[in-house]
C-alpha positions as CSV (number, residue, x, y, z in Angstrom):
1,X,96.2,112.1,66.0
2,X,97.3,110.1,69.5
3,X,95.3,106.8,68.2
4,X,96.1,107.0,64.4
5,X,99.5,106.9,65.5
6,X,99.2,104.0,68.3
7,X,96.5,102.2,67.6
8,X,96.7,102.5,63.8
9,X,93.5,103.8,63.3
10,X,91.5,107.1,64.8
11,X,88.3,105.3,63.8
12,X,86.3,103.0,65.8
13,X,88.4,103.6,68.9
14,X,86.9,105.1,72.7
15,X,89.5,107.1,74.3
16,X,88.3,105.6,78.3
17,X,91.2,106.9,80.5
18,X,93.3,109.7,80.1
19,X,96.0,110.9,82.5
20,X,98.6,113.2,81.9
21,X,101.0,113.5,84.8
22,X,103.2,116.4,82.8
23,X,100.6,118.1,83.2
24,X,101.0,120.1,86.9
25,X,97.4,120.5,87.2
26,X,96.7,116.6,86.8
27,X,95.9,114.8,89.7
28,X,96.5,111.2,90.8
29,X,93.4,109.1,90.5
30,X,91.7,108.6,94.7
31,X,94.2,106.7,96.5
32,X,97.3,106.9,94.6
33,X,100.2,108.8,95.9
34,X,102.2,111.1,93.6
35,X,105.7,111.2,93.2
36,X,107.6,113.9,92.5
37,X,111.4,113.8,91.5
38,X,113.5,115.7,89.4
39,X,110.6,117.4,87.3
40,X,109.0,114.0,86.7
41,X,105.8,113.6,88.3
42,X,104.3,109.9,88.4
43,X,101.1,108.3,90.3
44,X,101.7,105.0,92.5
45,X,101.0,102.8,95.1
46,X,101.0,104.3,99.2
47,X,104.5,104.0,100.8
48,X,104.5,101.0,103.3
49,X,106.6,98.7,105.3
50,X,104.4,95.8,103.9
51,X,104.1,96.3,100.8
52,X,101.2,97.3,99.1
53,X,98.5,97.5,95.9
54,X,95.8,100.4,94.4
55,X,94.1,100.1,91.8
56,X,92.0,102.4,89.6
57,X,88.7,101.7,87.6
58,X,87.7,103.3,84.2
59,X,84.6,102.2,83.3
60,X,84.3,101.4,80.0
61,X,80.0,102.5,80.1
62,X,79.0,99.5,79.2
63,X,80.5,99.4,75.6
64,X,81.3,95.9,74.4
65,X,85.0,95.6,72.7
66,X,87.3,93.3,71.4
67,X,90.4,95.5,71.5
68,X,92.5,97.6,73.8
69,X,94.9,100.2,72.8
70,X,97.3,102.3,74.9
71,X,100.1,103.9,76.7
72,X,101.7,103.4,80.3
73,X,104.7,105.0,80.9
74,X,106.2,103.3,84.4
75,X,109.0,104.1,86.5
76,X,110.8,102.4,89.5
77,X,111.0,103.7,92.6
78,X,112.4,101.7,95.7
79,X,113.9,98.0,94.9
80,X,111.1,96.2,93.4
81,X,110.3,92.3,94.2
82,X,109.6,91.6,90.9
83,X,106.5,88.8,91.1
84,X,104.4,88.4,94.6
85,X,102.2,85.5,94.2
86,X,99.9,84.5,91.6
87,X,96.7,86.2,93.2
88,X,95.4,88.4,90.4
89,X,93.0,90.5,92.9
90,X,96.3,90.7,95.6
91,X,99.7,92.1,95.4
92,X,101.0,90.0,92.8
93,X,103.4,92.1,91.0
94,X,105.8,95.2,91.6
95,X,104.8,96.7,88.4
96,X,101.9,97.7,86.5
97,X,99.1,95.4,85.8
98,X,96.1,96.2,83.2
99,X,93.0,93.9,84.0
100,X,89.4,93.7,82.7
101,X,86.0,92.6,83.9
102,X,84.7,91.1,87.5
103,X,86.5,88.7,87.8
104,X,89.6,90.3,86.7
105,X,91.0,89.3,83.4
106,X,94.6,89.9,82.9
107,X,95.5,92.2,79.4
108,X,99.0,93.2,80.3
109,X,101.7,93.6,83.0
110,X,105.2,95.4,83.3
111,X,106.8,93.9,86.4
112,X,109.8,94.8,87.6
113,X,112.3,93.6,89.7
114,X,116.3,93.9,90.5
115,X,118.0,91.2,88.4
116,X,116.8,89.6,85.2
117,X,116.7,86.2,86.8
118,X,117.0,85.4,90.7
119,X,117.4,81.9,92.1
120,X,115.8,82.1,95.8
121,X,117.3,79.6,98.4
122,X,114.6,79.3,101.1
């Protein structure tokens, strides 16, 4: 089973989001553009000059946890900024982000960005 094998246990667990881009017949969540390249299909953000941020809910129906178990697979497209600012509601990374609650809590991000380490002369 998916969560015995990531999450170390099938019991007590509530799967809350599921999205299966290999599958053709999935669909982005509202808002999210899909990419299509070389057989991979992947969900992100609206193309822009400006940059930009979406953002999907999955309500989690008013169950209390303590945990949160899961998979996000990620991939680049374009030449990522690595980190934006430090505005957790903004754009504030070129990655993924996994937040909880109002106000957003931060769980999780994978940014990415061109080099390991930049030094930026301003």
């Amino acid at each position: 089973d998916y969560l015995l094998f990531l999450c170390g246990s099938d019991e007590g667990w509530m799967r809350v989001a599921y999205l299966n881009m290999s599958d053709p017949s999935e669909q982005c969540p509202e808002g999210f553009r899909l990419y299509e390249e070389n057989g991979v299909r992947a969900c992100g953000r609206p193309s822009t000059n400006s940059g930009s941020c979406i953002s999907a809910t999955y309500p989690s129906k008013d169950i209390s946890y303590s945990q949160v178990c899961g998979k996000i697979i990620g991939y680049q497209f374009g030449s990522p900024d690595g980190t934006e600012n430090n505005d957790i509601n903004g754009i504030y990374i070129d990655g993924i982000s996994l937040t909880h609650g109002n106000p957003r809590r931060h769980i999780w991000s994978f940014i990415c960005g061109t080099q390991e380490s930049v030094t930026a002369n301003n």
